[in-house]
ROTILO-429927 format. One record per residue (C-alpha): y, x, z. Coordinates in steps of 0.5 Angstrom, whole numbers, plus 2048, in hexadecimal, padded with zeros to 3 digits. Layout:
<nodes>
YXZ
...
</nodes>
This chain:
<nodes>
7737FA7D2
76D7FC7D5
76C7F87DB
7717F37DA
7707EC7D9
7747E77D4
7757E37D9
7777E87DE
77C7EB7D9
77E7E57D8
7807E37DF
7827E97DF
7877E87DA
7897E27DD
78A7E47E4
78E7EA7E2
7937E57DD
7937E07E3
7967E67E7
79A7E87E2
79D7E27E1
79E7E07E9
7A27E67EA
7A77E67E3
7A87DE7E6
7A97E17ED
7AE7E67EA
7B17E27E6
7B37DD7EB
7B57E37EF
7BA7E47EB
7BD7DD7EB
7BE7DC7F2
7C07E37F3
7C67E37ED
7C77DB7F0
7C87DE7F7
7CC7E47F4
7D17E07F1
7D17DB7F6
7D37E17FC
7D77E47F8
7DC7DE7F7
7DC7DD7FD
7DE7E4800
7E37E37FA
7E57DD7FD
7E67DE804
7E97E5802
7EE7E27FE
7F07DD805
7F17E380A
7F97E6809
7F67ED80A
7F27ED804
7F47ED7FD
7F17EB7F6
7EF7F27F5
7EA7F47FC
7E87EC7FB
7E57EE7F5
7E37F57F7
7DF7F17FC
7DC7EC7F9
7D97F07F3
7D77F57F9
7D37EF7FC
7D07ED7F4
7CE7F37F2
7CB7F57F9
7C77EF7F8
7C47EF7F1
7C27F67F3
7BE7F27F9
7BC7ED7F4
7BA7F37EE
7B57F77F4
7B27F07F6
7B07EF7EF
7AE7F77EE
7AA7F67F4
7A67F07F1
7A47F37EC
7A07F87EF
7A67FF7EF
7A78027F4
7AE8017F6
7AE8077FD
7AF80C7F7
7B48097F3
7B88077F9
7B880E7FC
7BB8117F5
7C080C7F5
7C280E7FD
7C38167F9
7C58147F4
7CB8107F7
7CC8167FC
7CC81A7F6
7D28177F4
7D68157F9
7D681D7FB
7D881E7F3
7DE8187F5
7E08197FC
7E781A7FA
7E78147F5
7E28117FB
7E7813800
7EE8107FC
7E980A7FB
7E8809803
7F0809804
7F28057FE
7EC7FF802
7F0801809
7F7801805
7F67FA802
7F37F7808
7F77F980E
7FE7F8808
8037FE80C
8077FC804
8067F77FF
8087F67F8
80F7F67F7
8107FA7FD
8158017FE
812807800
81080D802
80A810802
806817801
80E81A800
80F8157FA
81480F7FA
8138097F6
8138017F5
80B7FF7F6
8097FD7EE
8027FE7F0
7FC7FE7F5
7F68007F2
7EE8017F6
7F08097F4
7F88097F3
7FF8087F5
8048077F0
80B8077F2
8118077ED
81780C7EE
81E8097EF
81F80D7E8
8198097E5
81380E7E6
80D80D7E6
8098107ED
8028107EE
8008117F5
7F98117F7
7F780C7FD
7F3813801
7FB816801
7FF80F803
7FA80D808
7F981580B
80181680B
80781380F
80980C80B
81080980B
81080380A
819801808
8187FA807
8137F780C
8187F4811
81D7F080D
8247F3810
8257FA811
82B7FF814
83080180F
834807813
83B80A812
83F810813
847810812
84C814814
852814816
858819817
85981B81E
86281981D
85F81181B
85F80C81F
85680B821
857805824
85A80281D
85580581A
84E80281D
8527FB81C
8537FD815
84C7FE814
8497F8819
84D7F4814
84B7F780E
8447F6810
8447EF813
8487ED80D
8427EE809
83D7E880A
8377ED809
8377F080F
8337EC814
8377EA81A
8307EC81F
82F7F1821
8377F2822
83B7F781E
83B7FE822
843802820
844807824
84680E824
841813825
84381B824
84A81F823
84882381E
84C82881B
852825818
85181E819
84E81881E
84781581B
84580E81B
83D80B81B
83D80481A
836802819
8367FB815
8307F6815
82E7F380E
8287F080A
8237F6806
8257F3800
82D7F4802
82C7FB805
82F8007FF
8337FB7FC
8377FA802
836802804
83A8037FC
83F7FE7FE
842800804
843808803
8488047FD
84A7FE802
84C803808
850808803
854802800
8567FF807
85880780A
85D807805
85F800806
86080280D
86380980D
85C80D810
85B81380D
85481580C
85581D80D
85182280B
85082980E
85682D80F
855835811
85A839814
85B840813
85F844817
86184B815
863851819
868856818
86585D81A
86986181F
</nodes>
């Protein structure tokens, strides 16, 4: 090594080691303020997450590893950056890698946007029954990705959150009463007033029907071959078909109790004789 002193190799050495040296304990110290502040973040998003009525356990978790991650990849370009590699370049292929897959993804990305809305803004939760995207179900599940709804005959629907947060949402147990409607009919020969009494305490006689709002009977059409009764009955969600199922069976007993003729359609026919 022509030129070169041993005592300039040496300090050389030296020198370059000493750098060396500062910069993998710089990195390593990096790294254990950043995985400390990351995990501190991140329990605290979670935290504060699982405090708000508006977000749940899975958007607390989606934020607060979104908030780690975005962190450690902070922490591992400030290490690579101490280590003399150019960090512009690898950030730049990230950024299109990233818009490479999300043109890949963006149906996935599209359902994962909507299933972040949908747990946010909560138009159902677990256990509801609904209808969305044309199906019908109890809430089994809401996922970042999917709804899934159980049938009333026990069958399993997946809904993606893009067509349940795009499409009309009925939501049949967000209030706690709901309006049970009625049709009976009667025959023109009895007696209406007698039949809307029978059926005011048929109704009434039942504790299930709530008393506010009141119980509207009235008669609202002369159909063909009979008068039709609406009667509108308020009850508790959880009461609507079971009460529904047993006043069909409950007015039909109390008709023929009273003698009302429940009538079914009658035809004329009329003949003429030809001349």
């Amino acid at each position: 090594m022509e030129g070169f002193q041993p005592g300039q190799i040496l300090e050389y050495v030296v020198r370059v080691g000493a750098t060396a040296a500062l910069n993998v304990l710089l990195a390593a110290l990096i790294l254990v303020v950043g995985f400390v502040i990351a995990g501190l973040v991140k329990r605290k998003i979670r935290n504060a997450s699982l405090r708000s009525e508006r977000i749940d356990a899975t958007l607390a978790g989606f934020f607060s590893s979104t908030a780690y991650y975005a962190i450690l990849a902070i922490v591992l370009i400030a290490v690579l950056n101490r280590f003399g590699v150019e960090t512009t370049s690898i950030v730049a292929a990230l950024g299109a890698l990233a818009l490479a897959i999300g043109l890949a993804l963006q149906g996935t990305l599209s359902n994962f946007a909507a299933g972040v809305m949908v747990i946010l803004f909560r138009p159902y939760r677990i256990g509801d029954f609904v209808e969305i995207a044309d199906a019908t179900g109890s809430v089994k599940d809401i996922t970042l990705f999917f709804t899934e709804l159980n049938t009333v005959d026990n069958k399993q629907i997946i809904v993606p959150n893009g067509q349940a947060w795009g499409d009309v949402i009925t939501n049949y147990s967000a209030y706690p009463t709901r309006r049970a409607d009625f049709v009976f009919s009667v025959s023109y020969d009895d007696d209406i007033d007698k039949a809307q009494r029978v059926i005011r305490e048929v109704f009434e006689a039942d504790d299930r029907v709530l008393q506010d709002p009141p119980l509207f009977c009235e008669v609202s059409a002369h159909a063909g071959s009979s008068m039709d009764i609406t009667v509108r009955a308020w009850v508790n969600s959880g009461d609507l078909w079971p009460v529904h199922f047993h006043m069909l069976k409950a007015i039909k007993i109390a008709f023929d109790e009273n003698g009302i003729e429940i009538p079914y359609p009658h035809q004329v026919e009329i003949q003429k004789k030809a001349e």
